[in-house]
N, C-alpha and C positions, 0 to 999 in steps of 0.2 A: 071712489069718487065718480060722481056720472058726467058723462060727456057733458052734459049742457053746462056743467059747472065749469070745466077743463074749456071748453071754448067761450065763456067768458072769462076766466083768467088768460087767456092768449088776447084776448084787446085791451089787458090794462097794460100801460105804460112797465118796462122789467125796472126801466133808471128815473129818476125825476131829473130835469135839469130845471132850474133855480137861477134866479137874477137877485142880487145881493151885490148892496154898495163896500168897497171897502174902506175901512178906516183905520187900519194901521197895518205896518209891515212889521214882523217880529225877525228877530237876529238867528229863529233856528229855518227859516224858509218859507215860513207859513205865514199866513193875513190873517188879518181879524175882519170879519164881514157884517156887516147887519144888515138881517132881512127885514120888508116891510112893518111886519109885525112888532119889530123890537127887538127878536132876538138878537143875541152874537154870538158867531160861533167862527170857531180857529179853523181855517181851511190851507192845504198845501197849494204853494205860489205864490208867487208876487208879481206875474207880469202884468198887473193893471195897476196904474195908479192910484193912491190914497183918492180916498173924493169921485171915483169915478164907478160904475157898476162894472159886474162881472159875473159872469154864466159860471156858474157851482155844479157840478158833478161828479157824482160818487166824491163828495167832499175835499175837491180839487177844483181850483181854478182854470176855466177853459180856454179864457179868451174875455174880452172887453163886451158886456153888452149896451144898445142904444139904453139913453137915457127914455124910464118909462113913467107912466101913473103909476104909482101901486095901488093893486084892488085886495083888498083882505078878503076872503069869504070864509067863512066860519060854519062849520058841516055838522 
């Protein structure tokens, strides 16, 4: 692999963190979230409220985030 490659892979992001509303809490621990897009996807946690957003990473819930716009961009 050449360096130049290896130090552009050292500026991309290792984790993505994600803001995703949730909408429902399930009985094994985990949320159900939808992202802007539409998706829904099962995430570990429940400390945010149904109806309220929440920071996703590594497919776990972080914490509460501010209500935002969502922007799609499509690459």
């Amino acid at each position: 692999m050449s360096a130049i490659w290896r130090q552009f892979q050292a500026l991309l992001p290792k984790r993505a963190l994600t803001i995703a509303t949730v909408t429902a809490h399930n009985g094994d621990g985990t949320s159900t979230v939808q992202y802007p897009g539409g998706a829904e996807v099962r995430v570990r946690g429940q400390s945010v409220a149904i109806g309220d957003n929440a920071f996703i990473l590594d497919g776990e819930i972080r914490g509460t985030a501010p209500a935002v716009t969502p922007i799609v961009l499509d690459v």
